[in-house]
Residue frames as a rotation matrix with the C-alpha (Angstrom) as fourth column:
UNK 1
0.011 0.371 0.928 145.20
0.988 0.142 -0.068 80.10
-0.157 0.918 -0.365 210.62
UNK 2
-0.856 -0.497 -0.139 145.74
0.481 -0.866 0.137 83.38
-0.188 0.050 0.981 209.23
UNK 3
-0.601 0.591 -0.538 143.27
0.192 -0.547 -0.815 86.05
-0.776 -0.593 0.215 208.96
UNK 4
-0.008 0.009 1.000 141.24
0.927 0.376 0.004 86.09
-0.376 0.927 -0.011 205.87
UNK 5
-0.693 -0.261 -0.672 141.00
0.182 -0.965 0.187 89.46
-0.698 0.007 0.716 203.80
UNK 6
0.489 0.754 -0.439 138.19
-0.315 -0.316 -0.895 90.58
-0.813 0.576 0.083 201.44
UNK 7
0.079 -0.297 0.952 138.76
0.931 0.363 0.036 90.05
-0.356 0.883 0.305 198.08
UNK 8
0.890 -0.059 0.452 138.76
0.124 -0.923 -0.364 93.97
0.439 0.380 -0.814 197.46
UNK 9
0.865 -0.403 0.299 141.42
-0.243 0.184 0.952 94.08
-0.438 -0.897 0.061 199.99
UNK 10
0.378 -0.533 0.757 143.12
0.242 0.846 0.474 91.82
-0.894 0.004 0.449 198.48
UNK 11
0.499 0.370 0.784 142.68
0.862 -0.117 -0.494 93.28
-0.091 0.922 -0.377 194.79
UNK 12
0.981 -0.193 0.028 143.75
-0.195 -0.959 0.204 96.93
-0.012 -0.206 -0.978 196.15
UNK 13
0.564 -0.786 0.254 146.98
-0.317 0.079 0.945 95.29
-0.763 -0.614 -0.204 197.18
UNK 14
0.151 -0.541 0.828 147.75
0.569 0.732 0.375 93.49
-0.808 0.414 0.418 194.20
UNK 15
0.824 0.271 0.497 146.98
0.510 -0.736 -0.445 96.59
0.245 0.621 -0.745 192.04
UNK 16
0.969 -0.233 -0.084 149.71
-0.184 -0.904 0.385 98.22
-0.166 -0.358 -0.919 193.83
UNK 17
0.026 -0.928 0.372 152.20
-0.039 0.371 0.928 96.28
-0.999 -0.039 -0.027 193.41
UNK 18
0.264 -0.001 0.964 151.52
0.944 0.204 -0.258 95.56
-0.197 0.979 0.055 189.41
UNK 19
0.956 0.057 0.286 151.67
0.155 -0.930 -0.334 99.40
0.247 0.364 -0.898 189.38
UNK 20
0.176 -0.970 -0.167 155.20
0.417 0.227 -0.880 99.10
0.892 0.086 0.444 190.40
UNK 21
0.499 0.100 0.861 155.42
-0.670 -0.586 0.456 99.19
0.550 -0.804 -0.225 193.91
UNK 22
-0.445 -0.892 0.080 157.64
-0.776 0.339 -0.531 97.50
0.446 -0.299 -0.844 196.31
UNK 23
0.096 0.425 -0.900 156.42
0.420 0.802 0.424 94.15
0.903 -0.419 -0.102 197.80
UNK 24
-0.252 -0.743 -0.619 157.95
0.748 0.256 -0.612 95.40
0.613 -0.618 0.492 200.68
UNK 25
-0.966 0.115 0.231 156.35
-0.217 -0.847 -0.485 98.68
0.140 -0.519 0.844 200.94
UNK 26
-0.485 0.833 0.265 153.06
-0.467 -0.504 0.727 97.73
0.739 0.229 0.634 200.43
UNK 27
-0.202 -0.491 -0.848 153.23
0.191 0.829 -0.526 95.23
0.961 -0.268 -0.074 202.38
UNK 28
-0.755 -0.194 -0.627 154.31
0.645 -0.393 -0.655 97.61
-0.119 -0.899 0.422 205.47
UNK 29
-0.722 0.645 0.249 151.61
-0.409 -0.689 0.598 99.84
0.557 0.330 0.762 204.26
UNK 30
-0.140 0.975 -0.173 149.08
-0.568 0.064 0.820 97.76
0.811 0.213 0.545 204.54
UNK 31
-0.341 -0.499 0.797 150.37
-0.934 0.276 -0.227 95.82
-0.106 -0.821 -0.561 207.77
UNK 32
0.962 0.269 0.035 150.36
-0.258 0.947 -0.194 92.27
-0.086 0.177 0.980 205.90
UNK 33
0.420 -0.659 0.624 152.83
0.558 0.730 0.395 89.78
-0.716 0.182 0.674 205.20
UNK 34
-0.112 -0.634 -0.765 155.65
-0.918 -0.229 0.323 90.41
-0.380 0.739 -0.556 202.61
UNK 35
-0.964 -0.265 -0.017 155.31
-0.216 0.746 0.630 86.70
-0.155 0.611 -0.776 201.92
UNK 36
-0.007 0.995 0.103 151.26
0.502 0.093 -0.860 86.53
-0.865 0.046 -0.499 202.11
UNK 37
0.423 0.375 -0.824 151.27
-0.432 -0.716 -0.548 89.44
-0.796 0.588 -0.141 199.64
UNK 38
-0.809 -0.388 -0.442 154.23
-0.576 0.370 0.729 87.48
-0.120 0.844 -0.523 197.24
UNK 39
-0.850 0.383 0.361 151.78
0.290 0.914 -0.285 84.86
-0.439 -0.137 -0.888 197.44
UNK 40
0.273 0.818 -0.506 148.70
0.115 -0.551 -0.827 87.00
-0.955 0.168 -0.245 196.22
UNK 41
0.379 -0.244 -0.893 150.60
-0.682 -0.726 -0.091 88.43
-0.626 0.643 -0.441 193.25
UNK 42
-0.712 -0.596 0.371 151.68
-0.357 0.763 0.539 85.21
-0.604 0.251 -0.756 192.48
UNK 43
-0.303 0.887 0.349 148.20
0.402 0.451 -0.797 83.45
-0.864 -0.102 -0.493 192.47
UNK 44
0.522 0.830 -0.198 147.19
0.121 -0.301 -0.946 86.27
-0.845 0.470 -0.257 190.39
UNK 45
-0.239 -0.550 -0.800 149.55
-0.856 -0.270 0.441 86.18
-0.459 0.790 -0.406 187.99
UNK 46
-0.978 -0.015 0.207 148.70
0.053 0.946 0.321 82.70
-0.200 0.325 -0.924 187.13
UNK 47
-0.165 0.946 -0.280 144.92
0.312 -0.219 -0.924 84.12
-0.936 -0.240 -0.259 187.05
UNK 48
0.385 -0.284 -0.878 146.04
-0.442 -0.892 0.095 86.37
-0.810 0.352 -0.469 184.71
UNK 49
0.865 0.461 -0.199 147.87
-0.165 -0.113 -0.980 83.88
-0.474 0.880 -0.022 182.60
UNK 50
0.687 -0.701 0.191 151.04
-0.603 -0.697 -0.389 85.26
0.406 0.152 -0.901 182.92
UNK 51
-0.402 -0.731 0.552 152.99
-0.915 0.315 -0.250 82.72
0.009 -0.606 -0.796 184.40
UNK 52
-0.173 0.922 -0.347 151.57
-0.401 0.256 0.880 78.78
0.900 0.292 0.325 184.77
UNK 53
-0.956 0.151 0.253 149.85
-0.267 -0.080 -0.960 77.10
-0.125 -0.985 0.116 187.88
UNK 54
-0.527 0.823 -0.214 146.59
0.850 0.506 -0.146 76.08
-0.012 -0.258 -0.966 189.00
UNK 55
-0.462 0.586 0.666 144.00
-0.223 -0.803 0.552 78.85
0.858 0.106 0.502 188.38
UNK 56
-0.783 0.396 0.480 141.81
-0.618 -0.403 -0.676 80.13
-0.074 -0.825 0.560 191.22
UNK 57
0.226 0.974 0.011 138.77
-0.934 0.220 -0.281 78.70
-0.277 0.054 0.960 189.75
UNK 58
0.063 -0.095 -0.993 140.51
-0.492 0.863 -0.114 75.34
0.868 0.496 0.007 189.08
UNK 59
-0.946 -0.315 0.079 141.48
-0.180 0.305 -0.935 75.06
0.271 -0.899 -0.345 192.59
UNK 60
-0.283 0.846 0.452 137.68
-0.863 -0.018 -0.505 75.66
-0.419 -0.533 0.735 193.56
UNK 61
0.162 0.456 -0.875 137.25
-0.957 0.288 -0.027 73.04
0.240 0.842 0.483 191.14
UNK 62
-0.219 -0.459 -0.861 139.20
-0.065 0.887 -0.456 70.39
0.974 -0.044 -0.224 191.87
UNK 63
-0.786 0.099 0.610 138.38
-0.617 -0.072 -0.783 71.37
-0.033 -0.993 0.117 196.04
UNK 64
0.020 0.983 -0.183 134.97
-0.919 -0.053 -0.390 70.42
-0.393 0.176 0.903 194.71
UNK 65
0.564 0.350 -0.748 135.71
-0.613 0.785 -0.095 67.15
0.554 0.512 0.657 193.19
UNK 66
-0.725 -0.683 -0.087 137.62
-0.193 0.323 -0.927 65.88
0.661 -0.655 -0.366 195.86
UNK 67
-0.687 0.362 0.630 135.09
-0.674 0.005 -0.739 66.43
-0.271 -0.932 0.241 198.05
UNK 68
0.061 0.316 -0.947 132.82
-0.983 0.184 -0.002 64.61
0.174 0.931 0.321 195.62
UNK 69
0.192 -0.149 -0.970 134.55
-0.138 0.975 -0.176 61.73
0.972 0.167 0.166 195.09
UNK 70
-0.967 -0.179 0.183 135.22
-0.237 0.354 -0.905 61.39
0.097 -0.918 -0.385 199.51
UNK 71
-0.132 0.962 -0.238 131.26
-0.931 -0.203 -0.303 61.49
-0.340 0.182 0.923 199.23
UNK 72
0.516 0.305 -0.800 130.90
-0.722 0.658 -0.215 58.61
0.461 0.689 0.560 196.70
UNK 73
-0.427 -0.599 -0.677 133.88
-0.186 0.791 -0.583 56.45
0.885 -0.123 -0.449 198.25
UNK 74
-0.842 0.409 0.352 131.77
-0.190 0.386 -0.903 56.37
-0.505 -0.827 -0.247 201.91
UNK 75
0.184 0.983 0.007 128.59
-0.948 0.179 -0.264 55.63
-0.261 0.042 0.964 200.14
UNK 76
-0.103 -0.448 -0.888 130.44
-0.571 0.758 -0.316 52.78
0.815 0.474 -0.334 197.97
UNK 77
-0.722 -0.595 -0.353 131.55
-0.120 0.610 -0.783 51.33
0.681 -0.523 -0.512 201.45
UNK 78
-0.667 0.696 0.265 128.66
-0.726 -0.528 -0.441 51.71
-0.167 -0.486 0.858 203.01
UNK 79
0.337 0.549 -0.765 126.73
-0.864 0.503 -0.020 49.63
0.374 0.668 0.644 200.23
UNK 80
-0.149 -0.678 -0.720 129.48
-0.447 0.695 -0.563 47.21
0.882 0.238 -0.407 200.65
UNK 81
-0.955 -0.110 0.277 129.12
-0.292 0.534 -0.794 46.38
-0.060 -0.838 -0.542 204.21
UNK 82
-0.264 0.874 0.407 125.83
-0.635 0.160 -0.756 46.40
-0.726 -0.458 0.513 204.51
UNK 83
0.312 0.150 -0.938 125.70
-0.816 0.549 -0.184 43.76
0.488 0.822 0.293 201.15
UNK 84
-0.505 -0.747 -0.433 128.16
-0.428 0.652 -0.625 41.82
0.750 -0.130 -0.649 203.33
UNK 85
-0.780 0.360 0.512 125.71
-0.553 -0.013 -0.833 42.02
-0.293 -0.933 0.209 206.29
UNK 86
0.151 0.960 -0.237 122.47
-0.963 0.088 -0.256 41.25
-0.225 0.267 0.937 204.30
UNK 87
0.639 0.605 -0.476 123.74
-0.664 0.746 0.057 38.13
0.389 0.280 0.878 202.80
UNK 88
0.935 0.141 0.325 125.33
-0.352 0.256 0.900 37.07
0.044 -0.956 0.289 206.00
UNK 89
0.416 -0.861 -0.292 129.22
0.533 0.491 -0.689 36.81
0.737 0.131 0.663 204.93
UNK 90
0.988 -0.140 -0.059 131.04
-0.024 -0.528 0.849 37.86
-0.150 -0.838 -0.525 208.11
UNK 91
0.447 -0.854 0.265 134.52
-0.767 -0.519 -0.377 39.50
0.460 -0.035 -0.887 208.26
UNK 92
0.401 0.207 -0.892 137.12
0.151 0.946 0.288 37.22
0.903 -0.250 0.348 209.25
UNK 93
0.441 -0.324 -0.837 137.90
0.858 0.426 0.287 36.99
0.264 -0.845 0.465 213.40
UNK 94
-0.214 -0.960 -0.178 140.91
0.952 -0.246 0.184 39.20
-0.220 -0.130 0.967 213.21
UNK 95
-0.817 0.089 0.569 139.64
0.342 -0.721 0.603 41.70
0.464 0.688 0.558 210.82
UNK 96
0.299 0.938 0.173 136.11
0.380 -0.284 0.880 42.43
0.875 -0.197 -0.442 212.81
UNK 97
-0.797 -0.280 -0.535 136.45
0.598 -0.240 -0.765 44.98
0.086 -0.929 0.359 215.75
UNK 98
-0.196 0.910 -0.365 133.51
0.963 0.248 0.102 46.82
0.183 -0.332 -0.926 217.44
């Protein structure tokens, strides 16, 4: 997993480049990726507007309702057995393991 970077960091870097700086140098500058940094400048273009894509804060969104709805689908199943338990239908044979 790669290393994470501040978000100032991160900001500083993309600032350079918008100012019209090689990917490439700043890159070596800053001893990151060339494809970590395309990847930054990307992101933020789409922040920004400029380009479309998932926004930052949709992503956080949608991270967030995913998790959500994995949440709700084990409680669902949950209910569900234990309904199946209480009023004493059992699973058939095949389908029950331990």
């Amino acid at each position: 997993m790669p290393k994470p970077y501040p978000p100032e960091f991160r900001a500083r870097a993309i600032a350079l480049v918008r100012a019209g700086n090689p990917v490439s140098m700043v890159a070596a500058k800053l001893g990151i990726s060339e494809a970590g940094l395309h990847n930054w400048v990307k992101q933020d273009r789409i922040d920004r507007a400029e380009t479309t894509g998932t926004s930052t804060r949709e992503n956080a969104e949608l991270r967030r309702a995913r998790k959500r709805i994995g949440e709700l689908e084990l409680e669902v199943e949950i209910l569900r057995r234990s309904s199946e338990f209480l009023t004493g239908e059992r699973p058939h044979p095949k389908e029950f393991t331990r």
